[in-house]
C-alpha positions as CSV (number, residue, x, y, z in Angstrom):
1,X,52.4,-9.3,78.7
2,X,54.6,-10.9,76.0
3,X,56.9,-9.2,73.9
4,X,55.2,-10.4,71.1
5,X,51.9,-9.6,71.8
6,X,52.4,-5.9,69.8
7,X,53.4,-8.1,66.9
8,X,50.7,-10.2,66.9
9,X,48.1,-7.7,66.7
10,X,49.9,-5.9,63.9
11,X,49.7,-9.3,61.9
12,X,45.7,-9.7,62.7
13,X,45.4,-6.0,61.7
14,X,47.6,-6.3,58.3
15,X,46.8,-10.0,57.3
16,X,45.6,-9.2,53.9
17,X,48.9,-7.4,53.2
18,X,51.0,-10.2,53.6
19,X,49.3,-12.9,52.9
20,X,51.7,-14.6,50.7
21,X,54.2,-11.6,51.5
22,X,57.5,-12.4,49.5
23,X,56.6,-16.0,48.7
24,X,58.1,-17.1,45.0
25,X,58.6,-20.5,43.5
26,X,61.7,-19.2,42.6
27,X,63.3,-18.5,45.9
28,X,66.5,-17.3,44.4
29,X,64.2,-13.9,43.8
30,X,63.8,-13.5,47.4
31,X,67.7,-13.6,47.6
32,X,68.2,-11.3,45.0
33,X,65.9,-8.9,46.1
34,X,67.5,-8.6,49.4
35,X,70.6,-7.7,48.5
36,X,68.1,-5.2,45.8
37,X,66.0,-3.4,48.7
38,X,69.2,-2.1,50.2
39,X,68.9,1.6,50.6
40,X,66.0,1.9,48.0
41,X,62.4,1.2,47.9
42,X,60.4,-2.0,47.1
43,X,58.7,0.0,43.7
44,X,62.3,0.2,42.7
45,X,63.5,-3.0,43.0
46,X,60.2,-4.0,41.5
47,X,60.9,-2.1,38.1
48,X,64.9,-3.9,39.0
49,X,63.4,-7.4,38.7
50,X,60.9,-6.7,35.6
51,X,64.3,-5.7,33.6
52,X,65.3,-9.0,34.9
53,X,63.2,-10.8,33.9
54,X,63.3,-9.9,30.6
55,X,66.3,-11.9,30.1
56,X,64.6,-15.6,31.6
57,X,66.1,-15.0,34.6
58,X,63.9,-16.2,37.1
59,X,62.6,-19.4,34.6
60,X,63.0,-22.9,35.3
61,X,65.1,-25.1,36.2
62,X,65.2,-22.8,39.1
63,X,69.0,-23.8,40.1
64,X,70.1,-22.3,37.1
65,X,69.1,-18.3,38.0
66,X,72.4,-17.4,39.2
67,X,74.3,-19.0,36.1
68,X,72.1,-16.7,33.6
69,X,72.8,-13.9,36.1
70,X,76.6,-14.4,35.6
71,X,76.1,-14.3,31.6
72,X,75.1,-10.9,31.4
73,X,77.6,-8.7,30.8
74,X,78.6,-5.9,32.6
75,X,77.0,-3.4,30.9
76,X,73.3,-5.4,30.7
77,X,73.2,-6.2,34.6
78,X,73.5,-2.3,35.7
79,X,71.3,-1.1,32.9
80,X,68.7,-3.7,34.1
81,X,69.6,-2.8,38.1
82,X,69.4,0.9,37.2
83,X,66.3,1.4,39.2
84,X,67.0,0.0,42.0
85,X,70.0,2.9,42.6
86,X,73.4,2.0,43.4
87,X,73.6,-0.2,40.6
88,X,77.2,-0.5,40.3
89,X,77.7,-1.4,43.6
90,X,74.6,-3.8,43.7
91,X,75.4,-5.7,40.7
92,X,79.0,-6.1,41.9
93,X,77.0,-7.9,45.3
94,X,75.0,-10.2,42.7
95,X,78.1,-11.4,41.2
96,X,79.8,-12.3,44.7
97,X,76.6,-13.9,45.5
98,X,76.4,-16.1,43.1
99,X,79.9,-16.4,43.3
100,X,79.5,-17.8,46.3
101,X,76.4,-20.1,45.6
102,X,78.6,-21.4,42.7
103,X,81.1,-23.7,45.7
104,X,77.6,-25.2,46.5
105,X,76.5,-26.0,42.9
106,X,73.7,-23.3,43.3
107,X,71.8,-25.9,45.5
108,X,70.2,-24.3,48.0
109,X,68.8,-27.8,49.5
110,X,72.9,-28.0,50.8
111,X,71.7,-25.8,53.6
112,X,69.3,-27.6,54.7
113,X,71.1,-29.6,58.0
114,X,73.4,-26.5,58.9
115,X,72.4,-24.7,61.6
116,X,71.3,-20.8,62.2
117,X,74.8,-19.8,63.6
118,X,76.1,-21.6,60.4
119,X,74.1,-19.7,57.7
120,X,74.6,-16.6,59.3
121,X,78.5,-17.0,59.6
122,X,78.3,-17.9,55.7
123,X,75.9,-15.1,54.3
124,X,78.0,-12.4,56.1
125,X,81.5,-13.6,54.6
126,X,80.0,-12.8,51.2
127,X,80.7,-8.9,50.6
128,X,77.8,-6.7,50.9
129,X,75.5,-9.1,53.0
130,X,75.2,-7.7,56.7
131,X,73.5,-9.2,59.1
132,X,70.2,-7.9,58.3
133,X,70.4,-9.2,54.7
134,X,71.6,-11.9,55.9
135,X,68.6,-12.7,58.2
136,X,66.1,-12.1,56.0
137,X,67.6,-14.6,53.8
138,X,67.3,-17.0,56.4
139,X,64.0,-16.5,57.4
140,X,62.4,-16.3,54.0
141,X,64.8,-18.5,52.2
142,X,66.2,-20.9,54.5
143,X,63.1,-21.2,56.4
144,X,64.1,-20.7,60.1
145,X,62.7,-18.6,63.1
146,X,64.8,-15.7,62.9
147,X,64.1,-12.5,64.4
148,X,64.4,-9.7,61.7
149,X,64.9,-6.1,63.9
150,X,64.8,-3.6,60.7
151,X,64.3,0.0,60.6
152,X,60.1,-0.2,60.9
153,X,60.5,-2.5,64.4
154,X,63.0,-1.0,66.2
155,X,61.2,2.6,65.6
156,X,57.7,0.5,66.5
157,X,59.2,-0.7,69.7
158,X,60.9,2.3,71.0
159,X,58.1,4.3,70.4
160,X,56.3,1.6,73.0
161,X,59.0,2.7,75.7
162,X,60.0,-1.6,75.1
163,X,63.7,-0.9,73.3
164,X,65.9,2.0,74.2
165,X,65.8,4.4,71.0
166,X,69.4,3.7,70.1
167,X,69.7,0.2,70.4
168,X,71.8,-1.4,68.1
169,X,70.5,-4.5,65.1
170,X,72.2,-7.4,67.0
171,X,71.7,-6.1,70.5
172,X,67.8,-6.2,69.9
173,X,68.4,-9.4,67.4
174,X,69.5,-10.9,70.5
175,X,67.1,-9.3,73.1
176,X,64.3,-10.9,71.1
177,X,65.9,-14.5,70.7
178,X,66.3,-14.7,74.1
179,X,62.9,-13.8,74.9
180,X,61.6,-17.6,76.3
181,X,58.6,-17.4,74.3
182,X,60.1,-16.4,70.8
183,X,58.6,-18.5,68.4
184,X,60.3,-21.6,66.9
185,X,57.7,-21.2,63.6
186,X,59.4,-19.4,61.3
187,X,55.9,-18.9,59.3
188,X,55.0,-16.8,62.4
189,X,58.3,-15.0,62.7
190,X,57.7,-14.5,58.9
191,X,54.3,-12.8,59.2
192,X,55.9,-10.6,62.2
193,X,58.4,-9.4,60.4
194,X,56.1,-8.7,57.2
195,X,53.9,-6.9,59.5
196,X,56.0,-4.6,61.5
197,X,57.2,-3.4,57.1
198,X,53.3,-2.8,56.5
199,X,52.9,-0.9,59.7
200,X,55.9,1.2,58.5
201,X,54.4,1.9,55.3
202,X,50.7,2.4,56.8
203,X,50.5,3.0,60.0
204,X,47.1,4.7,59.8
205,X,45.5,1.3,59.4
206,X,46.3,0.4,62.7
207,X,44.9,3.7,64.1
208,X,41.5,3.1,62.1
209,X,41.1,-0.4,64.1
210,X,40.1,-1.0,67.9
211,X,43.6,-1.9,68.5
212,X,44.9,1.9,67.9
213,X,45.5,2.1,71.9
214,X,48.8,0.2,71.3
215,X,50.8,2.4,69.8
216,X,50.8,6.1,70.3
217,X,49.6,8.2,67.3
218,X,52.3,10.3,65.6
């Protein structure tokens, strides 16, 4: 039995939720948002991005999101990140974000030849980006097979008896890397990940299907 195998019934079994799960034409909202769903919830940093909006900044040209975000003042970008909590603190992580993105012209196509190792070395020398952050950026942003072990997985798999309960985000990172048959698709590693979040937010869907037997009911 793969490792994997869990995770690919919980994609059959949520496939309409995340169908087209955090896809944008802007992908700079994907990279906000990440550094938005820390310690919150997604409704939040929904009702975050709406007051966002409001001041154009996820129009095109898309390269130019992080430039509008740097013209707010103070004052307008924690009103607008208000709901997402910690607003102080999270629109201080914007700013060195796209302070950041600024010594790469905002071009995100830069990124394109470096390698994992590369991306994640970068995104975690920019204050507030951890490696989780960081991961989801690459997978959803830069496009690679990364393997994201939030919250929702690693309480899915130790509840399976297939992680030790207190197993730390880069121990199981790597555990699952190193598993010969992780997937070089990061479409699939995307759906896995989106999957494992539905699970954690419904988890009486999968006990409603013929694949209950997997996981234990609470």
């Amino acid at each position: 039995m793969s490792l994997f195998d869990p995770l690919n019934i919980l994609v059959k079994v949520y496939q309409s939720e995340i169908s087209g799960w955090w896809q944008y034409d802007n992908p700079n909202q994907i990279l906000m948002e990440a550094i938005l769903i820390q310690q919150t919830t997604s409704h939040n940093v929904e009702q975050a991005i709406k007051n966002l909006q409001a001041y154009h900044i996820f129009d095109q040209p898309y390269n130019q999101t992080w430039v509008r975000l740097q013209k707010l003042n103070k004052e307008q970008l924690e009103q607008a990140l208000y709901p997402s909590g910690f607003y102080h603190v999270k629109a201080a992580r914007l700013q060195s974000f796209a302070h950041w993105l600024a010594h790469y012209y905002y071009d995100l196509n830069l990124f394109k030849d470096a390698t994992t190792i590369q991306l994640r070395q970068e995104l975690n020398k920019i204050k507030g980006i951890g490696p989780e952050t960081a991961d989801v950026m690459i997978l959803y942003v830069f496009k690679r097979p990364v393997f994201v072990p939030d919250k929702y997985c690693l309480r899915f798999y130790s509840t399976l008896n297939l992680l030790p309960p207190k197993i730390t985000y880069l121990a199981a990172q790597k555990y699952f890397e190193n598993q010969p048959d992780m997937t070089t698709d990061y479409q699939q590693a995307q759906q896995w990940h989106a999957a494992l979040d539905e699970y954690g937010k419904n988890p009486q869907k999968l006990q409603k299907t013929r694949y209950k037997k997997i996981i234990p009911e609470k």
